[in-house]
C-alpha positions in Angstrom: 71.3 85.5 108.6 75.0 85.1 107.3 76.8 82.5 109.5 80.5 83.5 110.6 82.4 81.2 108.5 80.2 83.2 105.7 81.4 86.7 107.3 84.9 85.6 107.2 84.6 84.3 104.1 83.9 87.4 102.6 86.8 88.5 104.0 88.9 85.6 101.8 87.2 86.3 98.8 87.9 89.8 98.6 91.2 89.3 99.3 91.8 86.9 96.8 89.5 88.3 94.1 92.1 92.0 94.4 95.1 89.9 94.5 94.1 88.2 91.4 93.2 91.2 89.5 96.4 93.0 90.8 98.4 90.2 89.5 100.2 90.9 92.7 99.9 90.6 96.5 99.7 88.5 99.6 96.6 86.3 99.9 97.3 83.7 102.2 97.3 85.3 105.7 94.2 87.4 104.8 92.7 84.2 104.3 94.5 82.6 107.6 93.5 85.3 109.8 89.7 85.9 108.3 88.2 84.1 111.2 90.3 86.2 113.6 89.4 89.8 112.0 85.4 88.9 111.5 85.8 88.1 115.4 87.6 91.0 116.8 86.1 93.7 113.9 82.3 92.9 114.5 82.4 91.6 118.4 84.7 93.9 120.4 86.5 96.7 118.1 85.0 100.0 119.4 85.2 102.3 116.2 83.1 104.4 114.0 83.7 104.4 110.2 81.9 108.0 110.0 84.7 109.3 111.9 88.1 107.0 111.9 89.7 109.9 114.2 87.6 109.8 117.3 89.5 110.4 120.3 88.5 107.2 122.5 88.5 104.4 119.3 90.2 101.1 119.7 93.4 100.7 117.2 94.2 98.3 115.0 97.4 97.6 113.8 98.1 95.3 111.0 102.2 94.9 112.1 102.1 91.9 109.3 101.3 94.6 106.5 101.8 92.3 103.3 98.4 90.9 104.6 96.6 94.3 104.3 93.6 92.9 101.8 92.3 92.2 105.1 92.6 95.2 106.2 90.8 96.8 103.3 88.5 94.2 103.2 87.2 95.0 106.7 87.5 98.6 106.4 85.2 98.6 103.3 82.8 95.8 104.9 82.4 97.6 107.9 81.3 101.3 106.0 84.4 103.5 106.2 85.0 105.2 102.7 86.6 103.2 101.0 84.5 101.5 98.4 84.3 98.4 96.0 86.0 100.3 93.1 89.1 100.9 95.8 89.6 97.2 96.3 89.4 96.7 92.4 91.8 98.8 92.4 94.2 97.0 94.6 98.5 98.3 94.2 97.4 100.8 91.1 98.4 104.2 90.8 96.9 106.5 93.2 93.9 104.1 94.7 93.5 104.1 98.5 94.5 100.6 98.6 98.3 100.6 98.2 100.5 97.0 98.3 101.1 97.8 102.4 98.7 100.5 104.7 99.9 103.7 104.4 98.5 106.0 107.0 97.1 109.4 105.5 95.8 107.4 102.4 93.0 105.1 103.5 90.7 106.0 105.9 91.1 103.9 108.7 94.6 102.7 108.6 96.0 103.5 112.3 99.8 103.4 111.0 102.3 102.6 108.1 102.9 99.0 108.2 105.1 96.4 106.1 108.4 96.8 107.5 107.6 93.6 109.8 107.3 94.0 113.8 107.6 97.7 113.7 103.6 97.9 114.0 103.8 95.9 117.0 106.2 98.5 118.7 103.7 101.1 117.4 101.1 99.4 119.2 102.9 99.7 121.8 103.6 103.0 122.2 99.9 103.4 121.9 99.4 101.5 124.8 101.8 103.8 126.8 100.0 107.0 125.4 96.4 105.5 126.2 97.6 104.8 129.8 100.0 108.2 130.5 96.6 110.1 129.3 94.4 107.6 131.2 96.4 108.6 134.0 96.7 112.3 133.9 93.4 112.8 132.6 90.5 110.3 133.7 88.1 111.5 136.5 85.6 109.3 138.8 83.4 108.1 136.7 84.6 110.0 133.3 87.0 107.5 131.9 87.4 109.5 128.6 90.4 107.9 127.5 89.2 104.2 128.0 90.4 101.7 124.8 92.4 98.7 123.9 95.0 98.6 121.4 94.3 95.2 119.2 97.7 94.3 117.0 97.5 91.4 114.5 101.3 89.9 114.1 102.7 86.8 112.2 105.8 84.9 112.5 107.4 87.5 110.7 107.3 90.0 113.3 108.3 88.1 115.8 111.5 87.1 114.0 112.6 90.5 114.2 114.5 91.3 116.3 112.7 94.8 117.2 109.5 92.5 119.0 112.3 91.8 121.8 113.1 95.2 122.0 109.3 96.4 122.1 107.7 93.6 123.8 110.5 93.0 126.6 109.3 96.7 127.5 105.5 96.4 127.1 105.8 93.6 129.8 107.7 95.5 132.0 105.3 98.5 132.3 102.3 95.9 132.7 100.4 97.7 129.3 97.4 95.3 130.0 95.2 97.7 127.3 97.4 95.7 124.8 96.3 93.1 122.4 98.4 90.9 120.4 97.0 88.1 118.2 99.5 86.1 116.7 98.9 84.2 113.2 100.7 81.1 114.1 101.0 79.3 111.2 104.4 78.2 110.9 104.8 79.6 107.5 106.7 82.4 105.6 108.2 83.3 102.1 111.2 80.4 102.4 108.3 78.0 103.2 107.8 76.0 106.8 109.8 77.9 109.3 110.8 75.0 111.7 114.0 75.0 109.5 114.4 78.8 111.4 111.8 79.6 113.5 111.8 76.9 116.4 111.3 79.5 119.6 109.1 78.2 122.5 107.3 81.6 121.5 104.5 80.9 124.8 107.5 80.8 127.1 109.1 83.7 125.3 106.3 85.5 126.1 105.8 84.6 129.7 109.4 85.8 130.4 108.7 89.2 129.1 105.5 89.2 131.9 102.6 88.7 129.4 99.8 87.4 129.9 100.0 84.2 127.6 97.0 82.5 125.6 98.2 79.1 123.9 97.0 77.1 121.5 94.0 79.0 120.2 92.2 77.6 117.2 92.1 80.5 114.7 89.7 79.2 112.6 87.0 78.4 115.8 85.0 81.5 116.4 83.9 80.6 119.8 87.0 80.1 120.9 88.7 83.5 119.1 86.2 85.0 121.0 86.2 83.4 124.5 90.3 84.5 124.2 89.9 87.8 123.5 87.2 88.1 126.4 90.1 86.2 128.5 92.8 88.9 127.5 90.2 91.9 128.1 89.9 90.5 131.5 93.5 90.8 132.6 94.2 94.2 133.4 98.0 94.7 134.6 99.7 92.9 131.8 99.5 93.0 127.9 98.1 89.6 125.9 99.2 87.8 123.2 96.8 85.3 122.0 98.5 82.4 120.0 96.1 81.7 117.2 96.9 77.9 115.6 95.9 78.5 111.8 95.9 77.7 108.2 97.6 80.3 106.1 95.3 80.2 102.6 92.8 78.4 104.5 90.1 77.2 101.9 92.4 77.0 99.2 92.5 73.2 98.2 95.7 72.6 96.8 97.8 75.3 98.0 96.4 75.9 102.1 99.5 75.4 104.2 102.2 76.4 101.9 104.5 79.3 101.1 102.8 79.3 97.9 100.1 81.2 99.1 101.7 83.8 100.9 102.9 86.3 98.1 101.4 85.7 95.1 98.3 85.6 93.5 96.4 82.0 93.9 95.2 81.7 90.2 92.3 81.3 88.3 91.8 77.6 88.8 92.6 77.6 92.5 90.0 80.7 93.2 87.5 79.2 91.4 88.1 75.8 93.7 88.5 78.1 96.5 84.8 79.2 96.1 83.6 75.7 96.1 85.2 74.3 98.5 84.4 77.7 100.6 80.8 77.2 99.6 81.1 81.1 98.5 78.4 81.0 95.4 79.3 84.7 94.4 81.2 86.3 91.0 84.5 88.0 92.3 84.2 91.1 94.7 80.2 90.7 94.5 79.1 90.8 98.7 75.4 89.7 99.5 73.6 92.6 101.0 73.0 90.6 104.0 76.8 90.1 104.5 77.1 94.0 104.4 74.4 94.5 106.8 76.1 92.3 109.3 79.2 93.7 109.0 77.9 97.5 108.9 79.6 99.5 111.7 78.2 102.8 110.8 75.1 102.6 113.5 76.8 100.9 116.0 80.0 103.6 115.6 77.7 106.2 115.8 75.9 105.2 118.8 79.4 104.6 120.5 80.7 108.0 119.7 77.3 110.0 121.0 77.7 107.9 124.5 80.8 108.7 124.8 80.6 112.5 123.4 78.0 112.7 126.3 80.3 111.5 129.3 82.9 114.0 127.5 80.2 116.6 127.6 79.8 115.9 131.0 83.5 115.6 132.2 83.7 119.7 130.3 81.5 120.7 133.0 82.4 119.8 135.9 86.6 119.7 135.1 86.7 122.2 132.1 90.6 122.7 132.6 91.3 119.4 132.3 89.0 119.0 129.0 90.7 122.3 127.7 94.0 120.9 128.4 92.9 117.9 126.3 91.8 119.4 123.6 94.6 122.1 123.6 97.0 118.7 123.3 94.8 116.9 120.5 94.3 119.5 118.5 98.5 120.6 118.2 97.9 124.1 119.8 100.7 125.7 121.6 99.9 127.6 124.9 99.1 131.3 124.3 102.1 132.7 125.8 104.7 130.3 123.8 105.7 132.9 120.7 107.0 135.4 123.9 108.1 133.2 126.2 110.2 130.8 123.9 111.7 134.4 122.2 112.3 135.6 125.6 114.4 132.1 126.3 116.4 132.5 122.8 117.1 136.1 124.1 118.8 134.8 127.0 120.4 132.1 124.8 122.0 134.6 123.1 123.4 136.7 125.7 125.5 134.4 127.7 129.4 134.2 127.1 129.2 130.1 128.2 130.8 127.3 126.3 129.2 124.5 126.8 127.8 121.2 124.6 124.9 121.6 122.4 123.3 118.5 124.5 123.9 120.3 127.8 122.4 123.2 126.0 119.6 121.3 124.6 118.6 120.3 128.6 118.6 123.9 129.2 116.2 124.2 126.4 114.1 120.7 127.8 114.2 122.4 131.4 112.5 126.0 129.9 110.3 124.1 127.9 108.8 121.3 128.9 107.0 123.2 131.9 105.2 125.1 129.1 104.1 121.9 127.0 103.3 118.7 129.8 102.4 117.0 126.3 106.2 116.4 125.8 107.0 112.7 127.1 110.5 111.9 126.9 113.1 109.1 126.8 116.1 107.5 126.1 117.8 104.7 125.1 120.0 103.9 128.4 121.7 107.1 128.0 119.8 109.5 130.0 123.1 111.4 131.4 124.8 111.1 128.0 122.1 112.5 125.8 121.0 114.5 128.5 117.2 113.4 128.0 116.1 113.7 132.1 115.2 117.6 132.9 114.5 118.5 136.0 111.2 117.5 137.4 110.8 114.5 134.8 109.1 111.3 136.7 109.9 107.9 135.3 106.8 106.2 133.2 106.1 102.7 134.9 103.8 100.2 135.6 102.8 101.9 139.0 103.1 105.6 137.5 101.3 106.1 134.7 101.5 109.6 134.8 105.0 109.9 134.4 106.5 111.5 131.9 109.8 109.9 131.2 110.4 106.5 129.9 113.3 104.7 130.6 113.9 102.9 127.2 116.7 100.7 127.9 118.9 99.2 125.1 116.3 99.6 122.5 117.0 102.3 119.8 114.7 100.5 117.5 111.8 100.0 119.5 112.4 103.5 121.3 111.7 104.9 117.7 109.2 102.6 116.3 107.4 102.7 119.8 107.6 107.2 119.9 105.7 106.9 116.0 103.0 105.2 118.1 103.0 107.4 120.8 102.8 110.2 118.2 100.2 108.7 116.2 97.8 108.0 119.4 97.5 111.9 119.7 98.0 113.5 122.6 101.6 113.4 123.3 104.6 115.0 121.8 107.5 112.1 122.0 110.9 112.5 122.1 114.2 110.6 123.3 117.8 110.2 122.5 120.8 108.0 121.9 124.0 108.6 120.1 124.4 109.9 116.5 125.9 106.4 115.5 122.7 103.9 117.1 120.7 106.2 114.7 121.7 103.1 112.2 119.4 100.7 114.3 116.5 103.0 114.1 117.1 104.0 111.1 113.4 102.2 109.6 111.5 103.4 111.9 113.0 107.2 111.9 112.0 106.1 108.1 108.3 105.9 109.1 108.4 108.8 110.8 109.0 110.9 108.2 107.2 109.0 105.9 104.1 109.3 107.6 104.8 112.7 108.7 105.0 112.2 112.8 105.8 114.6 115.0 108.5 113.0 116.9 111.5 114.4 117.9 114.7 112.3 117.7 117.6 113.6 120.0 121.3 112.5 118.6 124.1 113.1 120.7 127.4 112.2 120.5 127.5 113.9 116.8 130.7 113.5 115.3 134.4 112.6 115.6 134.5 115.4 118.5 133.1 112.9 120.6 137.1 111.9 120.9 138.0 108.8 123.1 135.1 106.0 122.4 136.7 105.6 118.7 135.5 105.7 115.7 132.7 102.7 116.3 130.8 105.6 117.9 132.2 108.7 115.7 129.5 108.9 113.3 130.9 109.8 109.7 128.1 109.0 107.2 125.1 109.7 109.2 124.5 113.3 108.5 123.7 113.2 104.8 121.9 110.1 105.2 119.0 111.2 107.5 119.4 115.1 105.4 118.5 112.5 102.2 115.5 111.0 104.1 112.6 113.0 102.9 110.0 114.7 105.3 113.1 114.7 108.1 114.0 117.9 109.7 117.6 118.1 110.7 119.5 120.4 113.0 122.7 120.5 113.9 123.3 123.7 116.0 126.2 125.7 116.9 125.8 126.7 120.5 123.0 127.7 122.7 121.2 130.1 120.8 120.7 127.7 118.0 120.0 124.6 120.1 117.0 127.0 121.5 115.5 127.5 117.9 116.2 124.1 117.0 114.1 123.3 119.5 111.2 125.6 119.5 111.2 124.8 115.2 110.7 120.7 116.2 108.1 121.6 118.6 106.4 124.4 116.4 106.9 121.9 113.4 103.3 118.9 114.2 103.8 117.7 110.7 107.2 116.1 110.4 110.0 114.4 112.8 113.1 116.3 113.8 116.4 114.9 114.2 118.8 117.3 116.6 122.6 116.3 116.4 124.1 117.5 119.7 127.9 118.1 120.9 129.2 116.1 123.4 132.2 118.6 123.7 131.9 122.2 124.9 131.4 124.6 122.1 132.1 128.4 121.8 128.9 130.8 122.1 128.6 132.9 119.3 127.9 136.5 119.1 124.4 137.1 117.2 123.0 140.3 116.2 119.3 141.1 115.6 119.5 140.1 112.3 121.4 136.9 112.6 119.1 135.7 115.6 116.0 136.4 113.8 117.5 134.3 110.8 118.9 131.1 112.8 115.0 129.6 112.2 115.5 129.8 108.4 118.1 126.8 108.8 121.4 129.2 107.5 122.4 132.5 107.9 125.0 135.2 107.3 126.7 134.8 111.3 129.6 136.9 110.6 131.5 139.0 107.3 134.2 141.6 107.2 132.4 142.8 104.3 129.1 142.7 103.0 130.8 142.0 99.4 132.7 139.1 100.1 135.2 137.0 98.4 135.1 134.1 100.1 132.0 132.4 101.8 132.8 129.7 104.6 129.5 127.3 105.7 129.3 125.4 109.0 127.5 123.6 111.3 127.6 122.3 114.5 131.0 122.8 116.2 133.3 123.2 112.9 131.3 127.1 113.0 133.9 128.2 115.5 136.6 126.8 113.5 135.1 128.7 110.9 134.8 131.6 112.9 138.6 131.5 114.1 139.4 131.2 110.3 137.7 133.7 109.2 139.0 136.2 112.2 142.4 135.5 110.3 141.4 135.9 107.1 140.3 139.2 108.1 143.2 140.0 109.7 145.3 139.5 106.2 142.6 141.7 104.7 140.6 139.2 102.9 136.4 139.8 102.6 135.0 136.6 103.9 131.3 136.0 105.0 130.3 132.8 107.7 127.4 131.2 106.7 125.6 129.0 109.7 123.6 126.1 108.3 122.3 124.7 111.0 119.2 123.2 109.0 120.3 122.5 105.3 116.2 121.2 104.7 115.4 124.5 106.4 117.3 126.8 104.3 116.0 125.3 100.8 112.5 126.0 101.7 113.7 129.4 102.1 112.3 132.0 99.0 115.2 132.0 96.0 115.9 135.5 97.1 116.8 134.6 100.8 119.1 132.1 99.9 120.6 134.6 97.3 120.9 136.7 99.7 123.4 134.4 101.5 124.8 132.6 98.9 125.2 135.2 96.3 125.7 133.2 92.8 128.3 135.0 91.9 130.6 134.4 94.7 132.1 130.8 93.4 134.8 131.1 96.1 132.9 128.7 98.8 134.3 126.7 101.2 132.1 124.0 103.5 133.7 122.3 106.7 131.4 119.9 108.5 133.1 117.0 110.6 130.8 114.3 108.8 130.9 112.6 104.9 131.9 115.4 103.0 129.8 114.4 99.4 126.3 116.1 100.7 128.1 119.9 100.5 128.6 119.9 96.8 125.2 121.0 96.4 126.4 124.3 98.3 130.4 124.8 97.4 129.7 123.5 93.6 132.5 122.2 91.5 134.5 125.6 92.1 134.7 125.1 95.9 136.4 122.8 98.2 135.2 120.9 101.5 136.7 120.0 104.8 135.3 116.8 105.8 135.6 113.0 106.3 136.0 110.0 103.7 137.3 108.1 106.5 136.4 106.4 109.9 137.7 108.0 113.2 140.3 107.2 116.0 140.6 106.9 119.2 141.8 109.9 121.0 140.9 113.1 123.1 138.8 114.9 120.5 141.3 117.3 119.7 143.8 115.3 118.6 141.3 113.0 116.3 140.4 116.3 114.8 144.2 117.3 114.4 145.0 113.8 112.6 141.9 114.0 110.2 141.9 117.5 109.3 139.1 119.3 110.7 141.2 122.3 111.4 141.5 126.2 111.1 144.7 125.4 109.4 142.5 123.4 106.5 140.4 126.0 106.4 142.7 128.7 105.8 144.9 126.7 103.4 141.2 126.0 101.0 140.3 129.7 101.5 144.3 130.2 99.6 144.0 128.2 96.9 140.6 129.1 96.2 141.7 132.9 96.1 144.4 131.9 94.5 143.1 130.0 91.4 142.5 131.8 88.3 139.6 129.7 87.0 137.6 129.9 90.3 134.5 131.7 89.0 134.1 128.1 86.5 
């Protein structure tokens, strides 16, 4: 029978052995944290490889994701499907083993991780969903969601600055289903991190309300495991266990040092690492009895039926609960939603009210979110601002689990990072807001969102230079195109109520990809759709309004510069002109749209195109072309009542009209 130094060695060779052959990678905290993973993988991780997506499995989270041999090393050891050809395979083109986890490509990985400390905040927005479904869901004796969230962090991640942000929080709403074991081993890229890294990290820790473990050895597996039993055993607050250990441990020249952590060890040093290891094997060959030892599959298995049978059990005697569970896990929408959200956009459309797009959008939250008790909200201290808190929302805390609203604080970052984790738990549909602007400190995570197609819905308030007085630190100018350039990321930017309402029902509708919905904080004029038009908002632009159906002039708008566009066009008319408004509330929406729709309302041969949106005006060539002209910003804001910012830097009818002149005016305007 394999000893555990022999388990975890297993782990350090084959995590060496890919590195080597990739020519590329991180070996040294794979080989630091061996003793750690053998530990929590084959003693307490409730899993089954057979099926990585069962409801009630413990997640890991790999936050330090450079070190993700481990990861694949465990994952293959332990009998998901991912085999020995993967690992050989190690940072090639197309393997399941790419240079950081990527969610959707190996079986097993719980999130996308590299970006350092954002898998800690994932974890701990798993923790929240575990305990908001514990909560709403668990019976007497049917605890069907019952697990732990397990993250492995280094100093990295605790350097940045979002594991304030997320662990501040996690300690505040007492998430004692959280795990944290921290690779303390005073080493990153630079080399020893006393010359930056000096925090009192235990005491850190007990400020935020943790429950602390210090000075564990991370290479003893008694006392791994008599820690983790410790942390298991405190219930109202999350655990970080502080595991002392050697980053490249076995290596003989090169344990200790920054030389280990991102590059491949060599030839010489591996084959000293094997002796001095006692590891008697050629490079990624695993004794059979090391596979049995580490094989999962049975044990999974066994796990899964016990716990399929209390589920079976908990159908009978509560089926609406159980079908309210499944309903949530398995992204369905109630039956009724197609007719009641079109009844909602009916009524949308039929009011005569100006008012924001964020007052709108709580008008949307309050019809809503009765429908879908899935949808667990947020914000980032700016509840009234972003107007995040519909009626009937309960705050999330450490006494009330079952609420539905999480009061964030001043954490964009963490409020993002932490809403991918609650997505990724299942379950739960997360959203929250802050302004436009503070999308710039979220901006990774709303990065990972997309990138590992999350349905999470940002709210961004606050959405341009019509936000007037607070200046032009808060007058977002350049934010618009950048998250329209993020791929996977669905952006709105609606024009009133009516389009607010799709906007919304598209992000909910939408369980493959994050939405981002940039909302007015000034009152905005309520246009006047027809059957056509309102059946077209959802295709992300549309012909709103045209004096003619053969235009010579096409205007495109979003957000509150469409009523501009509308009071130009209204004077155009007037002089006799043929102009058409075209709404582009989602520009991502409208090119999925079939070549003939968009024909439709952008006819190619109508060169005479005019775009006004209050944000960086480079994105709109794509629209206008060469011919056309744009009414935007190259500039930051002022300070001012919104009106007159928008007088001083041109977002005007008057600008409008005067590009409609010229472009009518030019003889060369077809190119």
């Amino acid at each position: 029978m394999s000893s555990r130094r022999e388990l975890a060695n297993a782990i350090r060779a084959l995590s060496m052995d890919a590195v080597q052959q990739a020519k590329s990678g991180h070996p040294g905290m794979p080989m630091g944290m061996a003793d750690i993973a053998e530990v929590l993988w084959n003693d307490f991780l409730q899993h089954n490889p057979a099926n990585p997506n069962w409801v009630n499995r413990d997640r890991f989270i790999l936050s330090n994701g450079h070190g993700c041999m481990l990861q694949y090393s465990l994952l293959h050891l332990t009998g998901y499907d991912l085999d020995l050809e993967q690992l050989r395979q190690f940072r090639q083109l197309h393997s399941k083993t790419p240079g950081h986890p990527e969610f959707g490509l190996t079986p097993g990985v719980e999130v996308t991780t590299g970006p350092l400390g954002q898998g800690l905040a994932n974890g701990v927005g798993m923790a929240i969903a575990e305990k908001h479904l514990a909560a709403q869901f668990n019976q007497p004796n049917f605890d069907i969601i019952d697990h732990y969230t397990y993250v492995f962090a280094g100093d990295g991640c605790l350097m940045e600055g979002i594991s304030h942000e997320a662990c501040s929080l996690a300690g505040t709403l007492g998430l004692g289903k959280l795990i944290v074991l921290w690779d303390d081993n005073k080493i990153s890229i630079d080399g020893d991190t006393h010359g930056w890294f000096t925090d009192d990290t235990p005491k850190r820790f007990e400020s935020y309300h943790w429950h602390v473990i210090a000075d564990v050895d991370g290479h003893d597996p008694q006392a791994i495991y008599n820690a983790i039993e410790m942390a298991r055993s405190v219930a109202d607050k999350p655990s970080i266990i502080c595991c002392r250990t050697k980053i490249g441990y076995g290596a003989p020249t090169l344990e200790g040092t920054h030389v280990t952590h991102g590059a491949p060890l060599g030839e010489e040093e591996i084959e000293a690492t094997r002796q001095a290891l006692g590891w008697q094997h050629s490079p990624f060959a695993i004794p059979d009895d090391i596979y049995q030892a580490y094989d999962a599959k049975a044990k999974g298995k066994a796990r899964e039926a016990a716990w399929q049978k209390l589920y079976d059990d908990y159908q009978q005697q509560h089926p609406k609960l159980a079908a309210e569970l499944q309903r949530r896990l398995q992204h369905q929408l109630p039956a009724s939603w197609d007719q009641d959200t079109q009844q909602f956009i009916n009524k949308c459309a039929q009011t005569d009210n100006a008012i924001a797009t964020r007052k709108a959008s709580l008008n949307c939250l309050n019809t809503y979110t009765p429908m879908l008790p899935e949808l667990i909200g947020g914000s980032a201290d700016l509840s009234e601002s972003n107007c995040t808190n519909w009626a009937g929302s309960t705050a999330f805390t450490k006494k009330n689990p079952s609420g539905n609203y999480i009061h964030y604080g001043v954490r964009e970052f963490a409020m993002s990072a932490i809403m991918n984790g609650i997505a990724r738990h299942g379950g739960l549909i997360p959203f929250a807001g802050t302004f436009l602007t503070f999308s710039d400190y979220a901006r990774n995570a709303v990065r990972l969102a997309a990138m590992m197609k999350q349905q999470v819905i940002f709210i961004y308030s606050h959405d341009s230079i019509g936000l007037g007085e607070d200046g032009p630190t808060h007058q977002p100018i350049e934010h618009l195109p950048m998250l329209r350039l993020t791929p996977g990321l669905a952006v709105w930017r609606p024009c009133d109520s009516t389009e607010t309402a799709v906007a919304w029902k598209a992000a909910i509708e939408r369980s493959d990809q994050p939405t981002c919905l940039l909302l007015t904080r000034q009152k905005v004029a309520q246009q006047s759709h027809k059957a056509a038009s309102l059946e077209n908002i959802a295709r992300g632009g549309y012909v709103l309004f045209e004096t003619d159906p053969e235009p010579q002039v096409i205007i495109i708008a979003t957000g509150s510069e469409v009523a501009l566009a509308m009071q130009a066009a209204t004077k155009l008319g007037e002089e006799g002109k043929a102009v058409r408004v075209v709404s582009m509330p989602s520009t991502d929406e409208f090119d999925k749209q079939p070549q003939a729709y968009r024909n439709s309302v952008l006819p190619d041969d109508i060169k005479a195109r005019v775009a006004v949106e209050a944000a960086h005006k480079d994105y709109w060539y794509k629209y206008v072309g060469q011919c056309g002209r744009i009414i935007g910003l190259d500039r930051y804001g002022e300070s001012a009542p919104y009106q007159q910012v928008c007088q001083a830097l041109g977002i005007t009818v008057e600008r409008i009209l005067e590009a409609v002149h010229a472009l009518l005016d030019e003889t060369s305007v077809c190119c």
